[in-house]
N, C-alpha and C positions, 0 to 999 in steps of 0.2 A: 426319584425312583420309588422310594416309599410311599409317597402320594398314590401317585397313580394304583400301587398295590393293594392298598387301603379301599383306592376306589372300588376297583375289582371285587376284592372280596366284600365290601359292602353292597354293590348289582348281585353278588350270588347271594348273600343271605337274605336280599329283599324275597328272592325265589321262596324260602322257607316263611314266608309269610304269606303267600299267597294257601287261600284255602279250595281243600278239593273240592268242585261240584256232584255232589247228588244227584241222581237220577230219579226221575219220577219212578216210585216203585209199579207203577202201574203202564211204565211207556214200554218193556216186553211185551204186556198183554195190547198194548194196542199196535204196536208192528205186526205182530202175529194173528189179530186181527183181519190186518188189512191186507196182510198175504194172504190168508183162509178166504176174504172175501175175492180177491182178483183171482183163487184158485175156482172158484165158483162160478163167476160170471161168464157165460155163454162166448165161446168163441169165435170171432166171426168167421164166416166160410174162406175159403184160400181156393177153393175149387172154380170158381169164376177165373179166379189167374190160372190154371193152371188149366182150363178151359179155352182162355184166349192164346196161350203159347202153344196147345192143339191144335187148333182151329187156323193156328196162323205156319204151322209147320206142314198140317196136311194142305194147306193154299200152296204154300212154296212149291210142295211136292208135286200137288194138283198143274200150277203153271211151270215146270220146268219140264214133265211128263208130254203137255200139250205143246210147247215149242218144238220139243225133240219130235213129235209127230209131224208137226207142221214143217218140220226141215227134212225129215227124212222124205213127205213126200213130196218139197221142192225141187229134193235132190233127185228121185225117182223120172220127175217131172224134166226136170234138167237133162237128165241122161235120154230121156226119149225126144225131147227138140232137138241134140246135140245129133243125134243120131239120124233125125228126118233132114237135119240142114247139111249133116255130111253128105248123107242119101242125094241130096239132091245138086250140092257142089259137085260129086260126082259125075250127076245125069247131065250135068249143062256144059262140064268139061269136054265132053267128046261130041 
């Protein structure tokens, strides 16, 4: 059991020999850099996207607008065949 103890505490005190690393005194200024420069650089448009989800919402709107006409005036259409063929089952009934 003292063994093992031994080991233990001798993996921890390796830790105290390990030395801190340093930083380049100069890798602040160049993060900060490279953020200042990507704060600078021209951003590209986002209005072509947001061009095409217009463009593709007034379609929708445009062909569900032209169906609903196209049905109303089948149904229009409908009602006045329905009406010449009763019209006329009547006439041949008597």
């Amino acid at each position: 059991m003292n063994n093992k103890e031994q080991w233990i505490a001798n993996v921890l005190d390796s830790v105290n020999q390990i030395a801190e690393r340093k930083p380049s005194p100069f890798l602040f200024q160049k993060i900060k850099n490279k953020i200042d420069l990507q704060a600078q650089l021209p951003r590209p448009a986002n209005n072509q996207f947001n061009y095409k989800w217009a463009f593709a919402f007034v379609a929708i709107i445009a062909l569900n607008t032209f169906a609903l006409y196209l049905n109303s005036n089948k149904s229009a259409r409908q009602k006045a065949i329905n009406s010449i063929e009763l019209n006329n089952q009547t006439v041949y009934n008597y």
